[in-house]
Kinemage of the C-alpha trace (Angstrom):
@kinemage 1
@onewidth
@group {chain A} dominant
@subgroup {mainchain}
@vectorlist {calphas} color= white
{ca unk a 1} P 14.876 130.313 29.301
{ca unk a 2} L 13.767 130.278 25.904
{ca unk a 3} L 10.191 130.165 24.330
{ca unk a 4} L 9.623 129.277 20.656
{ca unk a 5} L 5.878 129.061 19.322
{ca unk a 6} L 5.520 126.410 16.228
{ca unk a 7} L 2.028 125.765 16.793
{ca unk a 8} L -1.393 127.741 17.075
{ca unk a 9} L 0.599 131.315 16.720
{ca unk a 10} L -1.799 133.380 14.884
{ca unk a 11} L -4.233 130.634 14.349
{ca unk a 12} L -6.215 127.829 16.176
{ca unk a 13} L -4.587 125.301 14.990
{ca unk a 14} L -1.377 122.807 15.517
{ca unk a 15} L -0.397 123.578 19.302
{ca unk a 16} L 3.221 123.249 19.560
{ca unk a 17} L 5.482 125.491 21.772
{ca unk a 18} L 9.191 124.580 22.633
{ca unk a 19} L 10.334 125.410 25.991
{ca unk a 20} L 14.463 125.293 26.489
{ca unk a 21} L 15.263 125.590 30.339
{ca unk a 22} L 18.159 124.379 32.073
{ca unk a 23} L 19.452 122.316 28.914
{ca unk a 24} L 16.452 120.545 28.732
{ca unk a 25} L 14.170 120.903 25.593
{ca unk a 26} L 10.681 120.773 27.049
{ca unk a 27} L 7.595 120.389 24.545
{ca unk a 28} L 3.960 121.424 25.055
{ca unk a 29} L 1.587 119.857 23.197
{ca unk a 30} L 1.792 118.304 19.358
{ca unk a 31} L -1.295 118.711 17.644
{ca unk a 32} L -2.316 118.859 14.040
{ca unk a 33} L -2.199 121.337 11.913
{ca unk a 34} L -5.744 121.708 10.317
{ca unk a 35} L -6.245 123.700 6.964
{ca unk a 36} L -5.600 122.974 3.049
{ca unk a 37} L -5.043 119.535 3.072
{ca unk a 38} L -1.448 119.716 1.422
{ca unk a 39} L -0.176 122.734 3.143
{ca unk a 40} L -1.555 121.092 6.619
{ca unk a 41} L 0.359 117.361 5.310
{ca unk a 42} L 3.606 119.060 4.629
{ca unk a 43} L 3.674 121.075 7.939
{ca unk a 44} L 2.408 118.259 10.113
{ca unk a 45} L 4.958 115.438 8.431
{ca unk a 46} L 8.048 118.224 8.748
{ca unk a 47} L 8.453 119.176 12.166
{ca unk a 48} L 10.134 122.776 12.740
{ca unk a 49} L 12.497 120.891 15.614
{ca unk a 50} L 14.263 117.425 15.643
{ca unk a 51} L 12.333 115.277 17.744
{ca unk a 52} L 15.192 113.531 18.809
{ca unk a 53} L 16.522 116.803 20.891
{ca unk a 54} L 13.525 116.766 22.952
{ca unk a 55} L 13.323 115.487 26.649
{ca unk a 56} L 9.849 116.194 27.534
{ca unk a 57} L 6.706 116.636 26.267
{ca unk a 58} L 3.366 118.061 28.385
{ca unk a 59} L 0.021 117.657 26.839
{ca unk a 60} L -2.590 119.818 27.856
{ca unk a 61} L -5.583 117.901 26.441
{ca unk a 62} L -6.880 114.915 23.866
{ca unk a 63} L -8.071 117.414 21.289
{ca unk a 64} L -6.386 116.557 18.034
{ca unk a 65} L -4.720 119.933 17.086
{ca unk a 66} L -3.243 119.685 20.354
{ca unk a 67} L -2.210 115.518 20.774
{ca unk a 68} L -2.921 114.931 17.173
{ca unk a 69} L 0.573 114.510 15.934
{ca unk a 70} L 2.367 112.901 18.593
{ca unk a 71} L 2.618 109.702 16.513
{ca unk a 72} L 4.622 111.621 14.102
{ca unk a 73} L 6.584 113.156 16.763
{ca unk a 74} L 8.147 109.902 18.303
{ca unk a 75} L 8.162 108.611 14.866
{ca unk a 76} L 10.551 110.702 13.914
{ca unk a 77} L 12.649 110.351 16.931
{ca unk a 78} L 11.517 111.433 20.020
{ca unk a 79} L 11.895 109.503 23.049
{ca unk a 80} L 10.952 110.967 25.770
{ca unk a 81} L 8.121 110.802 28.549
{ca unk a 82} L 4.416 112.674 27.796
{ca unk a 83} L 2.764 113.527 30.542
{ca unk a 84} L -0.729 114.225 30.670
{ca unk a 85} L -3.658 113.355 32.801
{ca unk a 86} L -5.012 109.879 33.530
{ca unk a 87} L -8.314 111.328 31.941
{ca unk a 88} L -6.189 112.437 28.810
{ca unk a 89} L -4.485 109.290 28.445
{ca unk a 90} L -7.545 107.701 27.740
{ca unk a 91} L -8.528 109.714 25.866
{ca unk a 92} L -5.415 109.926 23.349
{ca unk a 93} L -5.642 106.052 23.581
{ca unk a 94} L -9.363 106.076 21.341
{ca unk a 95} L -8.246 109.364 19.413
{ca unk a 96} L -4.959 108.877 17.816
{ca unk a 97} L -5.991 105.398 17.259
{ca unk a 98} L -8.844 106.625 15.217
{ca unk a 99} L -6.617 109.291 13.854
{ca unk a 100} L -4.494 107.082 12.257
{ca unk a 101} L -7.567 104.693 11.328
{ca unk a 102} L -9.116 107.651 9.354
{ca unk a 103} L -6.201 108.856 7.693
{ca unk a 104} L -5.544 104.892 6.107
{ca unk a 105} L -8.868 104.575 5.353
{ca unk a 106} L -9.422 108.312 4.072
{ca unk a 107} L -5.988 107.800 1.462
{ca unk a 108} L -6.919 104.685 0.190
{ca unk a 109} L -10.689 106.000 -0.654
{ca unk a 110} L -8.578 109.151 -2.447
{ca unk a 111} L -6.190 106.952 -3.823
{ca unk a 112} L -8.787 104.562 -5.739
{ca unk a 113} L -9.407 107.985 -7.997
{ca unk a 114} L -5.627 109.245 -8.317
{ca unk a 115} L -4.805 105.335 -9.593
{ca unk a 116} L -7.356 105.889 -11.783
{ca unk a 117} L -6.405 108.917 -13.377
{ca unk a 118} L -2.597 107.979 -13.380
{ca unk a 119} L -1.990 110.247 -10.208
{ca unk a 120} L 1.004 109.840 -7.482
{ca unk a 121} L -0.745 107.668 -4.411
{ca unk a 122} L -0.963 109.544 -1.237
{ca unk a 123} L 0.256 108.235 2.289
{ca unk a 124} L -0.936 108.416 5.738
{ca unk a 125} L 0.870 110.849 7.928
{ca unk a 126} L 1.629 108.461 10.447
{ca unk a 127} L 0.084 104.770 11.104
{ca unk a 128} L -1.552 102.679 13.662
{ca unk a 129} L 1.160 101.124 14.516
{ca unk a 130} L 2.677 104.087 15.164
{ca unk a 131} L 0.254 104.887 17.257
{ca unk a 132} L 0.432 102.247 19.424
{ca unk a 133} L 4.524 102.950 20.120
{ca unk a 134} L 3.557 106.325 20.855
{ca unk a 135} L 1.355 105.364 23.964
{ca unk a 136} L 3.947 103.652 24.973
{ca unk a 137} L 5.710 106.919 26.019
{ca unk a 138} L 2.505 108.360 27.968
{ca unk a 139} L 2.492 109.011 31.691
{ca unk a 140} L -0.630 109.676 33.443
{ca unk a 141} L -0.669 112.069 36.184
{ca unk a 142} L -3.320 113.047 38.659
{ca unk a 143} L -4.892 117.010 39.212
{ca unk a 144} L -2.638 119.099 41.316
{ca unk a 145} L -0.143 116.845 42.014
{ca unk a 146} L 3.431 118.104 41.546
{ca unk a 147} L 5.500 116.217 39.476
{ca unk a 148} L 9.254 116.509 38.889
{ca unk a 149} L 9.804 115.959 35.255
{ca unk a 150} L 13.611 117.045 34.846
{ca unk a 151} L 15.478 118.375 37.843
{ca unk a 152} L 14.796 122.107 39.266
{ca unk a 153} L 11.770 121.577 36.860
{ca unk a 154} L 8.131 120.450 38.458
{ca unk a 155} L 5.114 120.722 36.752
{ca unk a 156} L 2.011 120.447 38.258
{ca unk a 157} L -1.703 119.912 35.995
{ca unk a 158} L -4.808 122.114 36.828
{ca unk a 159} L -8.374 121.078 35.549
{ca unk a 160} L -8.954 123.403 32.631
{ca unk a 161} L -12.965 123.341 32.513
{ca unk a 162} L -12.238 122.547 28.613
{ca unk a 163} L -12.889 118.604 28.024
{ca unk a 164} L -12.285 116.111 29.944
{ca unk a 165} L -8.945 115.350 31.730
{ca unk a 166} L -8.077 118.992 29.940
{ca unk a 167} L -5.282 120.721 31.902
{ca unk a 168} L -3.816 124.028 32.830
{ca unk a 169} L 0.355 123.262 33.136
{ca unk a 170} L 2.230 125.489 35.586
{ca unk a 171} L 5.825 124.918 35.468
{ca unk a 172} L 8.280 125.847 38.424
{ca unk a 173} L 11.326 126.117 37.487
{ca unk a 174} L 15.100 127.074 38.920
{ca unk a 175} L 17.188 128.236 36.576
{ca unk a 176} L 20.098 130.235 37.416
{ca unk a 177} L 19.478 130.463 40.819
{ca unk a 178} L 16.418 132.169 40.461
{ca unk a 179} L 12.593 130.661 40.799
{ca unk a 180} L 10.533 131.242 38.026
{ca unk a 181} L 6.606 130.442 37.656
{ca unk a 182} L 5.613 129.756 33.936
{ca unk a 183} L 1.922 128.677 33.113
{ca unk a 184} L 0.279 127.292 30.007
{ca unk a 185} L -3.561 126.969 29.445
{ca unk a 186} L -3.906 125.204 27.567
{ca unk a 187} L -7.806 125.630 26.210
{ca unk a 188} L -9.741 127.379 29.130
{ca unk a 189} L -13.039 126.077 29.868
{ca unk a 190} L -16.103 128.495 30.862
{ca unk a 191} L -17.439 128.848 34.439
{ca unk a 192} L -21.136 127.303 34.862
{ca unk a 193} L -21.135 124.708 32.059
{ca unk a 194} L -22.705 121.499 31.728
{ca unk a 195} L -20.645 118.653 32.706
{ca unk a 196} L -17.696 119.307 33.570
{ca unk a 197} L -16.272 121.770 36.173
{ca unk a 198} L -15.247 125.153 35.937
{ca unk a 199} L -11.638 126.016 35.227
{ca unk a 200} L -8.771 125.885 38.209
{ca unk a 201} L -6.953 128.956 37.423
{ca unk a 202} L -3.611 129.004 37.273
{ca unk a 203} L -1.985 131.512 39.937
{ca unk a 204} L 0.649 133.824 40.834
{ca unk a 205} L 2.721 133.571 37.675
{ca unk a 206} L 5.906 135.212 36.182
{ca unk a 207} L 5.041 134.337 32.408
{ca unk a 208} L 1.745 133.173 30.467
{ca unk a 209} L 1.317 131.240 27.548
{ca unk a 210} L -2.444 131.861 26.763
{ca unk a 211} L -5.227 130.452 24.707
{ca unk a 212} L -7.408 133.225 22.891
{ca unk a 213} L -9.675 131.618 20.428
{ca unk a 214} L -12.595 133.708 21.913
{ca unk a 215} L -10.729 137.019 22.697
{ca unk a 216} L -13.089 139.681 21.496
{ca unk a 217} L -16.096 137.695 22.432
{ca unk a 218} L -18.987 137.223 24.292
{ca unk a 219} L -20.785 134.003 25.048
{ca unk a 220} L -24.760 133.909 26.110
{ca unk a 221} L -25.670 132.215 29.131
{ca unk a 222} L -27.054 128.561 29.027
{ca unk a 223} L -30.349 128.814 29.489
{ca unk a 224} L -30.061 130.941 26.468
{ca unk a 225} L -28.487 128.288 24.659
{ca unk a 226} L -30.635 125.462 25.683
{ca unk a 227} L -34.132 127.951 24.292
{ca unk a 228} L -32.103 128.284 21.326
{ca unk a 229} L -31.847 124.457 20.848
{ca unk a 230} L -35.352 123.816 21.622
{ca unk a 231} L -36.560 126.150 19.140
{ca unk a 232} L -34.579 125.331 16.398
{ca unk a 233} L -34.945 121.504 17.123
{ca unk a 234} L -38.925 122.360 17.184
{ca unk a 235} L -38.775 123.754 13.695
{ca unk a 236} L -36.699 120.975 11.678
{ca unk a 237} L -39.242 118.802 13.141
{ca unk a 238} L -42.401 120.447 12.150
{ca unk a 239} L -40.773 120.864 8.637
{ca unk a 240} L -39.551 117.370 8.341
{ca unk a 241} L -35.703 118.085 7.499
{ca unk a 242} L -32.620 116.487 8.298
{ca unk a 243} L -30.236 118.219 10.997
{ca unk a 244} L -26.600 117.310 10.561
{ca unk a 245} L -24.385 118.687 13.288
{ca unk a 246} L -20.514 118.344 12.633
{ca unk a 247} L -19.368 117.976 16.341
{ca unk a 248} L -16.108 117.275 18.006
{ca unk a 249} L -16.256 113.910 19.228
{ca unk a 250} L -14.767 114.877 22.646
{ca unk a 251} L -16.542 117.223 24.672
{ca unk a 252} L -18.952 118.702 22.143
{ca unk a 253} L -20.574 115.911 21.265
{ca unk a 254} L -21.197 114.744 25.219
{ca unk a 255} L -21.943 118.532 25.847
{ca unk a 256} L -24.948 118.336 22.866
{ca unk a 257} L -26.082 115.160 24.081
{ca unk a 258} L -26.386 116.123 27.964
{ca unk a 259} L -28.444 119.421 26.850
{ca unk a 260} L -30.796 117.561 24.398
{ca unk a 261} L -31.374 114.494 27.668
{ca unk a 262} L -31.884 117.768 29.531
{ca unk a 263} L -34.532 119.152 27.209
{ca unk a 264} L -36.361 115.682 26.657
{ca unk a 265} L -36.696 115.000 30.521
{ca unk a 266} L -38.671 119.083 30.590
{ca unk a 267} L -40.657 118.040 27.588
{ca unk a 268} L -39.642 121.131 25.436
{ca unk a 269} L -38.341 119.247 22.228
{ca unk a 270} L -40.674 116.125 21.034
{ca unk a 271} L -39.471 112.608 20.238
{ca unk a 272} L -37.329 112.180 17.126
{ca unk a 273} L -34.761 110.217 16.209
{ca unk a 274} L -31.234 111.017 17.142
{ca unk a 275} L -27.987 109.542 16.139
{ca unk a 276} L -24.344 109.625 17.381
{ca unk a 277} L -22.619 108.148 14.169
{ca unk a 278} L -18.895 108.413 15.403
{ca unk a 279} L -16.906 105.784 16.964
{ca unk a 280} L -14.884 107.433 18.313
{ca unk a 281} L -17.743 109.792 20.201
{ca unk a 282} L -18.781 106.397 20.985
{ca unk a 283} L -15.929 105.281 22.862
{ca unk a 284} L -15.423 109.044 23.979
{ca unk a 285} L -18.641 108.772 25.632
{ca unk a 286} L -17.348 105.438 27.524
{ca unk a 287} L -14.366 107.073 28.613
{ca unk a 288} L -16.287 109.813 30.419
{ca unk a 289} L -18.214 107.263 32.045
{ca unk a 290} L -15.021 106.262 33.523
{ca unk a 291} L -14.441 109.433 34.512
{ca unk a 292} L -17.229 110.659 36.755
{ca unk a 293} L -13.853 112.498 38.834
{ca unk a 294} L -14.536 115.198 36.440
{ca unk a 295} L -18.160 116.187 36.350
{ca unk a 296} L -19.547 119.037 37.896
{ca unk a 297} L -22.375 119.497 40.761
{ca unk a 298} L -25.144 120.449 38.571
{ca unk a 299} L -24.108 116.795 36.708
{ca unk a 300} L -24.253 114.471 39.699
{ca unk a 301} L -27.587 116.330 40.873
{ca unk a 302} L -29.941 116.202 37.408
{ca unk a 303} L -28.518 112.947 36.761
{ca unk a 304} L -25.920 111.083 38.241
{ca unk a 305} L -28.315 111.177 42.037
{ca unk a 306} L -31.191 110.161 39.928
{ca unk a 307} L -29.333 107.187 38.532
{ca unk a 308} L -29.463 108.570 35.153
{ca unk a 309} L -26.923 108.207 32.309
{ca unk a 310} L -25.815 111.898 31.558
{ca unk a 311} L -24.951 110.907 27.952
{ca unk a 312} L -27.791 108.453 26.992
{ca unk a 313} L -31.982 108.313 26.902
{ca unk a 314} L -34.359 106.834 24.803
{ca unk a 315} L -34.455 108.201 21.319
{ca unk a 316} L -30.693 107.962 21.274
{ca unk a 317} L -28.613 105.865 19.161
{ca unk a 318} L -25.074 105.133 19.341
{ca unk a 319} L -23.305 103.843 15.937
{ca unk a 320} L -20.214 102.246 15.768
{ca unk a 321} L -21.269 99.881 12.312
{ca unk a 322} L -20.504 101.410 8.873
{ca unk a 323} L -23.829 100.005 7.774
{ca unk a 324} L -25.642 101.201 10.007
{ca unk a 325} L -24.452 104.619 9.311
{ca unk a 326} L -24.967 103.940 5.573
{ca unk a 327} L -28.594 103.697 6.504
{ca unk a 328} L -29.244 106.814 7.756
{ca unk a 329} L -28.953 108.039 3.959
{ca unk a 330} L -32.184 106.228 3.789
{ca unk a 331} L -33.969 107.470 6.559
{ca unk a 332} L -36.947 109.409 5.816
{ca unk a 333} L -38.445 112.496 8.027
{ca unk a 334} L -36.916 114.903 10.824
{ca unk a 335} L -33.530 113.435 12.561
{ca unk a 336} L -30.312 114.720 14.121
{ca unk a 337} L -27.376 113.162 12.774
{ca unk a 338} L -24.303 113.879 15.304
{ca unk a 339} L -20.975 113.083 13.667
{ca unk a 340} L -17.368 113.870 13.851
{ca unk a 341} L -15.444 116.252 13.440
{ca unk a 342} L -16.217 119.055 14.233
{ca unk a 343} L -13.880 121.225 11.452
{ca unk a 344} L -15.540 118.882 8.823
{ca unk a 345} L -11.878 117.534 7.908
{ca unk a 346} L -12.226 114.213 8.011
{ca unk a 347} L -14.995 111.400 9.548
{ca unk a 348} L -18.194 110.170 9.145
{ca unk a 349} L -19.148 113.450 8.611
{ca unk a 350} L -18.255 114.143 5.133
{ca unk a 351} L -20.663 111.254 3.756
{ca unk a 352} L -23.224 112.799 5.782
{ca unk a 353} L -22.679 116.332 4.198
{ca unk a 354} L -22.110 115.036 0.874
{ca unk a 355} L -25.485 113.194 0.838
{ca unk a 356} L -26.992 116.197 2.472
{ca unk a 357} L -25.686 119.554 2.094
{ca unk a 358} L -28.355 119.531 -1.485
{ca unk a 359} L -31.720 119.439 -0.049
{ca unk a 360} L -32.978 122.799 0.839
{ca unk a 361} L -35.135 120.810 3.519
{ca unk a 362} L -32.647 120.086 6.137
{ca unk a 363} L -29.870 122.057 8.442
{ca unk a 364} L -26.152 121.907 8.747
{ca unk a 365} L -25.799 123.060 12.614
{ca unk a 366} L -22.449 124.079 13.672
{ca unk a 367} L -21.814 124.009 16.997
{ca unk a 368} L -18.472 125.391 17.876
{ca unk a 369} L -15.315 126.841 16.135
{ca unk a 370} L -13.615 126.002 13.111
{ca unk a 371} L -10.434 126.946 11.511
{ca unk a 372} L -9.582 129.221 8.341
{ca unk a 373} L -9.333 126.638 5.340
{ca unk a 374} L -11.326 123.658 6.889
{ca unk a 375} L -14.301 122.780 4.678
{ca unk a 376} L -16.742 123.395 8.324
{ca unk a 377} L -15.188 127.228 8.093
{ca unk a 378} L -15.733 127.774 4.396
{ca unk a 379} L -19.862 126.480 4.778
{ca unk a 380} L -19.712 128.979 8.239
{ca unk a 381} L -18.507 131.653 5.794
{ca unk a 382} L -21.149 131.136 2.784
{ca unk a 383} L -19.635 129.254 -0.116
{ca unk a 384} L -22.010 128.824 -2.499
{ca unk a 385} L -20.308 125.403 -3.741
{ca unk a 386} L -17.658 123.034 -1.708
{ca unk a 387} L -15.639 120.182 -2.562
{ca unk a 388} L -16.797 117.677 -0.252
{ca unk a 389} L -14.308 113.799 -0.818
{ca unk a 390} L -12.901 114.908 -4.501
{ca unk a 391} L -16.881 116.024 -5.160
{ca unk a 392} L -18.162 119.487 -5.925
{ca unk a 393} L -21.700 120.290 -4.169
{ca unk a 394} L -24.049 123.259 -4.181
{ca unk a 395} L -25.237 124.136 -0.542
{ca unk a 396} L -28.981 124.236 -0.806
{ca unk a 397} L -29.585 123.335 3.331
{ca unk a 398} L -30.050 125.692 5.551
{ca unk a 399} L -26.666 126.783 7.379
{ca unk a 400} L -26.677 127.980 11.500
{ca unk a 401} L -24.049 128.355 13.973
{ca unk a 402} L -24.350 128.041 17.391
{ca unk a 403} L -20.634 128.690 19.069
{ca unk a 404} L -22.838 129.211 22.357
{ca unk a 405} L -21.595 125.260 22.758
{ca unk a 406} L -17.516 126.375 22.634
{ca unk a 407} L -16.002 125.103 25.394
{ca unk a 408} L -13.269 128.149 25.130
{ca unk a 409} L -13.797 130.730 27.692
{ca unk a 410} L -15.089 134.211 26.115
{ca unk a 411} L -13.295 137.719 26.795
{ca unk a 412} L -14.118 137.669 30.194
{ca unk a 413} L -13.441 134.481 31.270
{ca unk a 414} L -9.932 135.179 29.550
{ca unk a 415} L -9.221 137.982 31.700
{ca unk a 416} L -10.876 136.734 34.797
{ca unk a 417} L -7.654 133.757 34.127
{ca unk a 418} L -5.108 136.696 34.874
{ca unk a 419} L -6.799 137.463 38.463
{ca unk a 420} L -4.675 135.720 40.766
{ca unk a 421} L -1.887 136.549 38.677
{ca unk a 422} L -0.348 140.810 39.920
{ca unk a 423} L 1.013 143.030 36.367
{ca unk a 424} L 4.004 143.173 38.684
{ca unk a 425} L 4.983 139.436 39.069
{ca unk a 426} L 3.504 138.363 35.524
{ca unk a 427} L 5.858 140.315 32.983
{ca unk a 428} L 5.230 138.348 29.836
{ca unk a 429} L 2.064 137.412 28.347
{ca unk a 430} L 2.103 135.156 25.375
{ca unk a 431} L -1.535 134.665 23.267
{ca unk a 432} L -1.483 131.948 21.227
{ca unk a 433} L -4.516 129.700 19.906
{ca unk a 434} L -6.465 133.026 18.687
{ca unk a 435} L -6.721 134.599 14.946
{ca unk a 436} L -6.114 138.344 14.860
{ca unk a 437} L -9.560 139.283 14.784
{ca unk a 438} L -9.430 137.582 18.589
{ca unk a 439} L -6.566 137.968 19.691
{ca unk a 440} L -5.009 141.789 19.247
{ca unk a 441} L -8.514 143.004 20.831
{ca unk a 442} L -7.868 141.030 23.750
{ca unk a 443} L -4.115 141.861 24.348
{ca unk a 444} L -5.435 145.532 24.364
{ca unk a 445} L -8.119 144.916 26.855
{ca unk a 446} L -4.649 143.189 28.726
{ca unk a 447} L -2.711 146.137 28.062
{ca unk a 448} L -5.323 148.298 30.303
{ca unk a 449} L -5.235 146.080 33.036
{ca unk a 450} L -1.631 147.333 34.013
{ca unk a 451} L 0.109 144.126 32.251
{ca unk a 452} L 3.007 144.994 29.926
{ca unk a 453} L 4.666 142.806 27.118
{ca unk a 454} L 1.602 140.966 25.974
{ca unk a 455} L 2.603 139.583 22.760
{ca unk a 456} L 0.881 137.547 19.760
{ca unk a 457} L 3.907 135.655 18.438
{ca unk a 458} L 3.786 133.826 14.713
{ca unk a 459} L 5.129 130.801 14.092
{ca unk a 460} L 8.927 130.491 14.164
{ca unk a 461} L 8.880 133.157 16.781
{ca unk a 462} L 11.774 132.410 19.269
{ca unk a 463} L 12.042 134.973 23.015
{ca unk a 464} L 14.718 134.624 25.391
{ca unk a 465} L 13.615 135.221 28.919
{ca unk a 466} L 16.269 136.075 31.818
């Protein structure tokens, strides 16, 4: 067997690893590569493999730097079945569709200024149409049923506690004669989240390919989280400023909007306007309705048993029109604005930053992770000035994280995943998704538990397994 790592090695970004077992190129996951906007172009557009080689491809989840460029892989050639859960192919139906929607609409806005100053036009990465061959390819799959996807080769999806339809992958595999257990993680969820439910660890395994985003970190408890909110929601309001929250449309965005319902219904925030300008969160939101397979206890007992909407309540409001969002430029006094995405690298978002990120009155609330590069990370970090759609702009708002909201498991939730899995049967542990800072802290804490060969490959790296 051989392992190479393309994608999210040394960074949280672009999940790609290439699996080569028994002649048959396997691939797990094709997401985006998020950064500098022409360094993350030319590595998304040139794939590190020819897509035409490749059988298989397993998708852990709908996030975008893990499904995001799976138009440009079959594009480019590939052919072959992706298999993902029913949840996730709904999922990737609304996201790469948008995807590609914000990437045409995104060049030609850039492009109107390059024609004007005699520039070289940009092009989309990929396009809707391509989109729509891509889904073609898609096979959904249900939880923890096994599924033969090349012979001596069955893989079998565990609910990952991450987002919805989000999936653990263990692979069993004969090669040689000899069994072998390989699992993937995809993103781990936490235990005792809202929502969804906690993570189905993966078990007795001969090699890991691990998620670390979180690896030398802690995360508070929810009640913590939810005082937090309250407080901070309190205080905009009694100063009258804007809140605009950059959120992931998937997950994040449902996760926010469950725990403000939640805090409405106890009376500990007071009635303001709140806004979900994404479409795609919008449709997101729909497709978790669908869904209701995947919520948790504490879900169906606060709200689904009450006949409650999880994901909707009174001062809400969903936008889909551009006008409408236009108009909250206009609004005057306290409101939350809610709007994708989350690394501030594309969306609805930007407009609401750019007319926003000035006034010394409101807050920019982050509310989970963002890559090196993206413009969320460089505001996280304290840039005085950012370039915001071809724009400079001072930050004069107020800036405030709250990762609290991650839906990555912490430290210990990453080692409670090796549990069921001995040091003596699982001889190769691979952490990916995780920068250094993350990462090398939590192969040590690895290291102590008895495991050996924990590694933190870059990309390109390439290990033969026997």
């Amino acid at each position: 067997m051989k392992i190479q790592f393309y994608g999210a090695a040394q960074e949280v970004t672009g999940s790609q690893h290439l699996l080569s077992i028994n002649g048959k190129k396997i691939l797990l996951d094709c997401g985006l590569y998020q950064g500098k906007r022409k360094e993350a172009f030319e590595i998304n557009k040139n794939l590190p493999f020819n897509p035409a080689e490749i059988d298989i491809m397993l998708l852990s989840h709908a996030h975008i730097d893990h499904s995001g460029n799976i138009p440009n892989l079959v594009k480019s050639g590939f052919r072959g079945k992706i298999y993902a859960t029913s949840a996730t192919v709904d999922l990737c139906q609304i996201m790469l569709r948008d995807s590609a929607y914000l990437q045409e609409r995104d060049v030609k806005f850039v492009n109107k200024k390059r024609l004007k100053q005699n520039k070289n036009l940009f092009e989309p990465l990929y396009s809707s149409e391509d989109v729509e061959e891509a889904m073609s390819n898609f096979i959904g799959v249900q939880y923890d049923k096994a599924v033969e996807i090349a012979p001596n080769i069955i893989a079998t999806f565990r609910d990952a506690g991450h987002i919805l339809g989000s999936a653990g992958i263990s692979i069993e595999l004969k090669e040689n004669g000899k069994l072998t257990r390989l699992g993937f993680t995809g993103d781990i969820g936490r235990t005792e989240m809202p929502v969804l439910r906690d993570p189905n660890i993966l078990t007795d395994l001969d090699i890991l390919i691990m998620e670390s985003t979180y690896g030398n970190k802690l995360h508070p408890v929810i009640p913590e989280v939810e005082e937090e909110v309250a407080l901070t929601i309190n205080e905009m309001v009694e100063s009258g400023g804007k809140i605009i929250v950059p959120a992931f449309a998937v997950g994040r965005t449902q996760m926010l909007v469950y725990v403000l319902h939640k805090l409405f219904n106890e009376n500990r925030i007071p009635l303001f306007p709140i806004y979900v300008d994404s479409p795609l969160a919008v449709n997101a939101t729909e497709v978790h309705r669908l869904h209701p397979e995947c919520f948790d206890r504490e879900t169906y007992r606060v709200f689904i048993d009450n006949h409650e909407d999880p994901f909707g309540f009174n001062r809400l409001t969903y936008i889909r029109n551009a006008e409408e969002s236009k108009a909250l430029n206009d609004k005057k006094g306290p409101c939350m604005i809610i709007s994708a995405s989350g690394m501030a690298e594309g969306g609805r978002v930007l407009h609401h930053l750019k007319n926003n990120i000035e006034n010394k009155n409101n807050l920019i609330l982050f509310v989970g992770y963002a890559a090196k590069e993206t413009l969320a990370r460089k505001i996280k970090d304290g840039a005085a000035e950012v370039n915001i759609l071809g724009d400079s702009h001072k930050i004069n708002a107020k800036i405030k994280t709250m990762d609290y909201f991650s839906a990555h498991a912490d430290q210990k939730g990453l080692l409670d995943y090796l549990k069921f899995s001995s040091p003596q049967k699982l001889k190769n542990i691979f952490l990916v998704h995780g920068e250094e800072e993350q990462s090398l802290p939590l192969r040590e804490k690895i290291l102590s538990k008895g495991y050996e060969n924990v590694y933190y490959p870059k990309r390109g790296d390439a290990f033969e397994i026997s």
